[in-house]
DRENSESE-327026 format. One record per atom (N, C-alpha, C): residue in one letter; x, y negated, z. Coordinates in steps of 0.05 Angstrom, whole numbers, plus 5000, padded with zeros to 4 digits. Layout:
BEGIN
aXYZ;...
***
This chain:
BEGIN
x694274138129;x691574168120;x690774458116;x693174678105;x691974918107;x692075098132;x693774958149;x693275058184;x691574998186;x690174768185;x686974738199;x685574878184;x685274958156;x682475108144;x683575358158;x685575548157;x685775768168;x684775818198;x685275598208;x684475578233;x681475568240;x680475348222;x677675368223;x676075608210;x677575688199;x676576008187;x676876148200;x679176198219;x678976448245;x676776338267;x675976148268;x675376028286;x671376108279;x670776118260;x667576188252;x668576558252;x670376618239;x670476928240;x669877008269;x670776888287;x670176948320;x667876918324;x666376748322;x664476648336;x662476918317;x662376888294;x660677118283;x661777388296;x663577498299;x663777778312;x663277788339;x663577498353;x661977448383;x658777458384;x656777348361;x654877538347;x653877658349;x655777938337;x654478128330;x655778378356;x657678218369;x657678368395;x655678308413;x654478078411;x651978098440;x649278228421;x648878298397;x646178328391;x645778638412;x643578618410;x640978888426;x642279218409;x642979128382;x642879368374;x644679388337;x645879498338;x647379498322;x645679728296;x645379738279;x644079838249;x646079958241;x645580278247;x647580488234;x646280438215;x649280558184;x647780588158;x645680898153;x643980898143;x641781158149;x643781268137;x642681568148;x644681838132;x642381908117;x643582098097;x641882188074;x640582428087;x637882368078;x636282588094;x637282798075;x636483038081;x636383258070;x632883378072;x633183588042;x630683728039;x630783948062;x628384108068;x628184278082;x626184528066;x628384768062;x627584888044;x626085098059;x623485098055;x621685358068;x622285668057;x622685738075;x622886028065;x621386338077;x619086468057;x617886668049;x618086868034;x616787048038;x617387328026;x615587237996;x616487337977;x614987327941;x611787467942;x611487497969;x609587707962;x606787547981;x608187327998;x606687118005;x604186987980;x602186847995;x600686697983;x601986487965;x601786327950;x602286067939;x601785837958;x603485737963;x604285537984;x601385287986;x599185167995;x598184967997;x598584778003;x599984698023;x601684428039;x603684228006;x601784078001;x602283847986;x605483767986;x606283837977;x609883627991;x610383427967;x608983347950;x608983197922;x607882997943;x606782887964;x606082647978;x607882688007;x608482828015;x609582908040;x612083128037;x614483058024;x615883278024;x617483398050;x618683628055;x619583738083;x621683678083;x621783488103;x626183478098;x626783578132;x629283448131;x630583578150;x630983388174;x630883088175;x629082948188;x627082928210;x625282938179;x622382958183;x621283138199;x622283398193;x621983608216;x623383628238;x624283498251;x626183468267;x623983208295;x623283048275;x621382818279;x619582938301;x618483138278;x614783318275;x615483408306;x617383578304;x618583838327;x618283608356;x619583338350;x618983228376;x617483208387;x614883068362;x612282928365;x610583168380;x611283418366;x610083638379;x610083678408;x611983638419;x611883668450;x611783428466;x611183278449;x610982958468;x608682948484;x607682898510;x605382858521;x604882598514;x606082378501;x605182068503;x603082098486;x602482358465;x600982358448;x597682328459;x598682368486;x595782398503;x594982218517;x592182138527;x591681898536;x593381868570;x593382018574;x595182108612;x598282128609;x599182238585;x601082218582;x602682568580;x600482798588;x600883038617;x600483198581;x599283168556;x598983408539;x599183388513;x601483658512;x603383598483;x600883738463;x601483758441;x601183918423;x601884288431;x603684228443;x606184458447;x604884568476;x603084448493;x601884478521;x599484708516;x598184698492;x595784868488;x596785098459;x599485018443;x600185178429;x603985288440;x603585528457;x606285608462;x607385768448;x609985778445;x611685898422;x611486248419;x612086338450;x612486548462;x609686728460;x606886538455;x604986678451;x604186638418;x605486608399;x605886508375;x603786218372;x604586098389;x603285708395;x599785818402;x599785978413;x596785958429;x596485898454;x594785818475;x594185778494;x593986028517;x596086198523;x595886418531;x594586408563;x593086598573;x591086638593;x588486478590;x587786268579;x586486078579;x583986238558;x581286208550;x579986318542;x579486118527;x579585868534;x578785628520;x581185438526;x581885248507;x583985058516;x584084808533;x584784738560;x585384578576;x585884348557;x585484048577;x585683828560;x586383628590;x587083398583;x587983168599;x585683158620;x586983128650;x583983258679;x582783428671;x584783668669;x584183878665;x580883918648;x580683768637;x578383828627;x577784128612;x575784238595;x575384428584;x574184458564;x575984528540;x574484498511;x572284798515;x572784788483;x569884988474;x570385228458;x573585168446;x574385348427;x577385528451;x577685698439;x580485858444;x582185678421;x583985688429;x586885578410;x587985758393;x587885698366;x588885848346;x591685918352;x592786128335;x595486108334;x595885878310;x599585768316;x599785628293;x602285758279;x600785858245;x603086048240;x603185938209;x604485968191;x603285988170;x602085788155;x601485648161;x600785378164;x600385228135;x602585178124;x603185158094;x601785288078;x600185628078;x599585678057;x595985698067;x595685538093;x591785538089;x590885378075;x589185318065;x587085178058;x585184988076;x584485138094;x583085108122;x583585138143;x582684998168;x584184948193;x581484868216;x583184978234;x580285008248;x578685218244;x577285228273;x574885458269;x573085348253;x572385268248;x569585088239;x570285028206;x573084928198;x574784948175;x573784628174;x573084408197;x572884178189;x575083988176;x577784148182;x579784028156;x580884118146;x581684098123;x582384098095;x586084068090;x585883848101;x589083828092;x590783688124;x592883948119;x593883978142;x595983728151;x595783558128;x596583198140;x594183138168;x592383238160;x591183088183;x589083228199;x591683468203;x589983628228;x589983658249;x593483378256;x593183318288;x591383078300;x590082988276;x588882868289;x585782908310;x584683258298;x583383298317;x583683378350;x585783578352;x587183498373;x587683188400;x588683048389;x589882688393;x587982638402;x585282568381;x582782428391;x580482668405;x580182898412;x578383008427;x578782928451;x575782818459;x575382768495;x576582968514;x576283208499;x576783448518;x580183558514;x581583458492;x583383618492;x585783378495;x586883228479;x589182968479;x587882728495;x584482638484;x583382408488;x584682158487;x585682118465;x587781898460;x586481788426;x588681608418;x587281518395;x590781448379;x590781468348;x593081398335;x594781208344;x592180888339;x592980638354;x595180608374;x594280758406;x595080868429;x598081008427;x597981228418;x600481328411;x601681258413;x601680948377;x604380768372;x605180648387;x603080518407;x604080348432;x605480498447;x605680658446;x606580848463;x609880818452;x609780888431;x613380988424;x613980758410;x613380538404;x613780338382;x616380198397;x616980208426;x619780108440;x621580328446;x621080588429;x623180788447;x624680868430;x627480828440;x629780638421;x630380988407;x630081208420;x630081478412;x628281558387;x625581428395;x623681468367;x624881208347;x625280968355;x626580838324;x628580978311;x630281158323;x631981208309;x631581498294;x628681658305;x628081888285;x626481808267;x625081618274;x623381478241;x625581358223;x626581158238;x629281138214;x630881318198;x631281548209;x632781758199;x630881898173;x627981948183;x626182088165;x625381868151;x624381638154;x623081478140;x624881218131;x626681178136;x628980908119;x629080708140;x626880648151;x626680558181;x624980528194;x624780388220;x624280468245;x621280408249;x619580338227;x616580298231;x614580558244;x613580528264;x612380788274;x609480758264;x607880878241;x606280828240;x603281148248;x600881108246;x599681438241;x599881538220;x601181468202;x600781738174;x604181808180;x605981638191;x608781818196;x608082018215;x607881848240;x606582068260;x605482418245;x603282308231;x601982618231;x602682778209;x604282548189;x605382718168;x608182968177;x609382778196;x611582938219;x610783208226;x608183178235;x607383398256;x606683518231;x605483508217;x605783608190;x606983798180;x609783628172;x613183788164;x613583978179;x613383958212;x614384138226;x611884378230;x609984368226;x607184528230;x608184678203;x609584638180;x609884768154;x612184928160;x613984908172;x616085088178;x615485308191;x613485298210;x612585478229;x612385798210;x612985918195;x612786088181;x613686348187;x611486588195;x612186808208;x611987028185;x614087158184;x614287368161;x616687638165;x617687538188;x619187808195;x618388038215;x616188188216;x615088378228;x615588628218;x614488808228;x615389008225;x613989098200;x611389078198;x609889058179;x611488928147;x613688648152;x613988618126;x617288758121;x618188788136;x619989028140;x619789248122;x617489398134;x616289588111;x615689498087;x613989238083;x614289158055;x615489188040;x618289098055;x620188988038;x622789328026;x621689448029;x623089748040;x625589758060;x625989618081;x626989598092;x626689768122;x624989838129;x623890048153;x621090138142;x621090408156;x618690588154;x616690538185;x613390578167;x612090678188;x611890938205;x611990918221;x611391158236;x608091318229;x607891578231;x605491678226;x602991508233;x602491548258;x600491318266;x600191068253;x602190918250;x601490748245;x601490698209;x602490848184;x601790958170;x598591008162;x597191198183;x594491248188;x592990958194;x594690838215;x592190568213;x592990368198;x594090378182;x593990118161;x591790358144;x591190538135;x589690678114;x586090598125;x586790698157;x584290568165;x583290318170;x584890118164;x585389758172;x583989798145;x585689858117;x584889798096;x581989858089;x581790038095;x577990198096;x576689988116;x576989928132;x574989818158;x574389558170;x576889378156;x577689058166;x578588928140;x579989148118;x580488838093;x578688668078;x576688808081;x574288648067;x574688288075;x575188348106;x575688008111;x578287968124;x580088098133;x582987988137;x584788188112;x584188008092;x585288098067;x588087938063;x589688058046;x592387998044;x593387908054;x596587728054;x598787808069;x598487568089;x596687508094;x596787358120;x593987368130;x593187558121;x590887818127;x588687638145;x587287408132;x585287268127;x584487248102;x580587198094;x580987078072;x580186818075;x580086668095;x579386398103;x576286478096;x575086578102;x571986478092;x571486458115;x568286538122;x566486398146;x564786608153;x564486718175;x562887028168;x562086978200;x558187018200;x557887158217;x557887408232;x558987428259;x560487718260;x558487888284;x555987718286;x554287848315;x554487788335;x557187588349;x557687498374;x554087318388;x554687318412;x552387248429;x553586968421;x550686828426;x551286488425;x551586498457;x553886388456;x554686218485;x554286048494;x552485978518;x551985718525;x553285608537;x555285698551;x557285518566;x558485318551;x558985448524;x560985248506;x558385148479;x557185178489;x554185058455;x555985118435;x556585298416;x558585208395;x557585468373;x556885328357;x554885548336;x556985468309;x559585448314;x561485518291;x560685358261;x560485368247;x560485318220;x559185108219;x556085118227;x554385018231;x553284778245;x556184638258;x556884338271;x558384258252;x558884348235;x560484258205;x557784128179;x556984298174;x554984348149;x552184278159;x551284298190;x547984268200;x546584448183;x547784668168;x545184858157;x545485158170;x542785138178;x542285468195;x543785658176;x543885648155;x545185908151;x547885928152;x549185648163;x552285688186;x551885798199;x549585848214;x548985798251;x550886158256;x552786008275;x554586288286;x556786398276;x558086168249;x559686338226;x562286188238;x564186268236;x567686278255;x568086378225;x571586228224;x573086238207;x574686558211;x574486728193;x575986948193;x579586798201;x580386898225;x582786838235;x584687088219;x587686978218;x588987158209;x589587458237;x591287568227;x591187808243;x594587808248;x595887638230;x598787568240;x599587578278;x601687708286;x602387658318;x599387718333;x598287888323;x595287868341;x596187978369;x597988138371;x599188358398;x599888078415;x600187768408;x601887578428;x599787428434;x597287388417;x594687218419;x592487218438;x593087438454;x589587408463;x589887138485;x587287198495;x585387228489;x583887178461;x582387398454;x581587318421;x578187238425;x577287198399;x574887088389;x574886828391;x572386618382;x573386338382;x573086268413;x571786328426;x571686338459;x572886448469;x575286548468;x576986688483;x575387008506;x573087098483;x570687288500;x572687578510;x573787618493;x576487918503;x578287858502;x579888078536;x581587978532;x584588278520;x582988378511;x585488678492;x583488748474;x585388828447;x584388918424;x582789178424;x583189338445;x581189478456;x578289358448;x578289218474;x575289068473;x574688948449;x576588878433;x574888778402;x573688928390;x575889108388;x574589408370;x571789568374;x571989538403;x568989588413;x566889428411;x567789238404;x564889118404;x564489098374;x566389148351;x565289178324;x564889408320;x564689598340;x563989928336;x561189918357;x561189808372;x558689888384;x556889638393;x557989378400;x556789178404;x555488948387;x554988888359;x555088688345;x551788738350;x550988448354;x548488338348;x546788388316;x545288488312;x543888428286;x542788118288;x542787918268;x541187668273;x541487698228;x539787428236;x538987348203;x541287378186;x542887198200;x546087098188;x548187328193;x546987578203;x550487758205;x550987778172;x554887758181;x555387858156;x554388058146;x554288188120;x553588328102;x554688618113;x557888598107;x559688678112;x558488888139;x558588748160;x556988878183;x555188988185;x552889038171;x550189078163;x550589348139;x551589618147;x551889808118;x550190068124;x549790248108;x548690468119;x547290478140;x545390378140;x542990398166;x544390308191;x545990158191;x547890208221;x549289798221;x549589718244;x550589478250;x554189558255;x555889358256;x557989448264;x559389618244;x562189638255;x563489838239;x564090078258;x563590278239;x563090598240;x566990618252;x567290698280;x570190798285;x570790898308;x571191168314;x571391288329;x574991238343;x573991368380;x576591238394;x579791358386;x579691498376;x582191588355;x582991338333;x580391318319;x581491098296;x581890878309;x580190768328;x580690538342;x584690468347;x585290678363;x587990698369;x589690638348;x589690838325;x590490778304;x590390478286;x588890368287;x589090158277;x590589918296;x590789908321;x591789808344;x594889838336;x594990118337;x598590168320;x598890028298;x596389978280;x597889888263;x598189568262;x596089438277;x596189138293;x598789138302;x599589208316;x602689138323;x604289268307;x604889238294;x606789258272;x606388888261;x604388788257;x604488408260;x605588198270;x607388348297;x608088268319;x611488188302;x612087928306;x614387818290;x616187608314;x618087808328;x619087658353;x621387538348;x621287558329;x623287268323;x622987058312;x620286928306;x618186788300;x617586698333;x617186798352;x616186678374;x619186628397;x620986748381;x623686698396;x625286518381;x625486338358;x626686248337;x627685898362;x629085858358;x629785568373;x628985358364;x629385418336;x629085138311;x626385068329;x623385248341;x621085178339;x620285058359;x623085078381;x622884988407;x622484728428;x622584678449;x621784378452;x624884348453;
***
């Protein structure tokens, strides 16, 4: 009688490990995520990026970094995140004046750099969002740029046995939903943090300026901090700067946000971080060397109702700067230039 229960006991022990040898997929136990500790100079802004609803782990960013270069995010399948923001040009859309989208279509804006990320406030030219949980989603859903929709996406990855197992890892398990999605792109959009230039070098007393460039931070400070103020040398505001309204792209800045004329023309003061890797600059991609910027705030700006203030001084439009200072401040623009920030791997596809 106890040969047969032993027997019948090996006999269910088999059949259950025969089981769990044909199932589809076997359930590793999750590993413990880990935090992902951001790291900045003390002399940085105060961090914005929420992590009390969204904290950064090591996961999660791992997740983000994929999501980032995935084309499924797109309705064709053909455009990442990572397709209109490249590393090498600190995540801008380099040659492009405006950013390409799925059949090659053509947006209306130039592509920001993405740097920094964590300590804006505002995003976008226009500053139509707020919190950088949900700033891929303008991207995703523009006709002109992803043309896709959240929905879409999940169908997309909700069988790819590679994405169950990075939502599981970041999230406990394998549910692909849009607030993981964009909280991901998120985590990894917060790491993106550029701070080793030559510029904070010197900060930090660690290397000297050279004369020139010495001279044009004195003239940067006199001639441009009013609005690319402190250390990520924006102040996020909204300033009209005199540019011509462009009709190719209709795009009167601020003022497709708010509908009040006294937006009409106002662009988010961009930081001045890696500017030497960015051009083409302005929100149209209108120049393409810092040359030509400089010139046109020394000799080209439009007077209209709405110019900044700032632009408008002593009987005169523009800022007062002759081709010596011009240079000089150029020297001191690259000194922003942080190549190991656009060479770093972690940021890579």
């Amino acid at each position: 009688m106890i040969n047969f229960s032993i027997k019948m006991m090996l006999a269910v022990l088999m059949i259950l490990l025969g089981c769990i040898s044909c199932s589809d997929e076997v359930i590793q136990p999750l590993e413990k995520d880990e935090a992902y500790h951001l790291q900045f100079p003390a002399y940085f802004p105060e961090m914005s990026f929420d992590q009390s609803s969204n904290p950064v782990t090591k996961n999660g960013v791992e997740l983000g970094r994929k999501l980032f270069y995935e084309g499924r995010l797109s309705r064709n399948n053909t455009i990442s995140c990572g397709f209109c923001h490249i590393q090498e040009n600190a995540f801008t859309h380099h040659g492009h004046t405006v950013s390409h989208g799925v059949d090659d279509r053509i947006g209306i804006r130039n592509a920001p750099p993405i740097q920094n990320m964590a300590f804006l406030k505002k995003y976008m030219w226009d500053g139509v969002i707020h919190n950088l949980n949900q700033q891929a989603i303008s991207p995703i859903t523009d006709v002109n740029e992803m043309d896709s929709s959240i929905p879409e996406a999940i169908s997309k990855l909700k069988n790819d046995q590679k994405y169950k197992k990075l939502f599981r890892d970041a999230y406990g398990d394998e549910t692909i939903t849009g607030e993981r999605i964009l909280k991901a792109l998120s985590q990894f959009m917060a790491t993106l943090v550029s701070a080793d230039s030559k510029y904070d070098r010197f900060r930090q007393g660690r290397e000297q300026f050279t004369p020139e460039e010495s001279q044009g931070m004195a003239l940067f400070n006199q001639k441009c901090a009013s609005c690319h103020s402190g250390e990520l040398f924006t102040d996020e505001s909204f300033r009209n700067t005199g540019m011509y309204y462009n009709t190719e792209f209709k795009d009167a800045g601020r003022y497709r946000v708010t509908l009040d004329q006294a937006d009409w023309m106002k662009f988010r003061v961009p930081s001045l971080r890696n500017i030497e890797y960015t051009k083409p600059y302005m929100h149209d991609g209108r120049f393409y060397t810092l040359d030509a910027v400089l010139n046109f705030y020394s000799d080209h700006v439009e007077d209209n109702p709405n110019l900044d203030p700032q632009l408008r001084q002593n009987g005169r439009t523009g800022i007062a700067m002759n081709s010596q200072e011009k240079q000089l401040i150029i020297a001191f623009l690259k000194t922003l230039s942080d190549k190991s920030f656009i060479s770093n791997p972690e940021f890579a596809e």
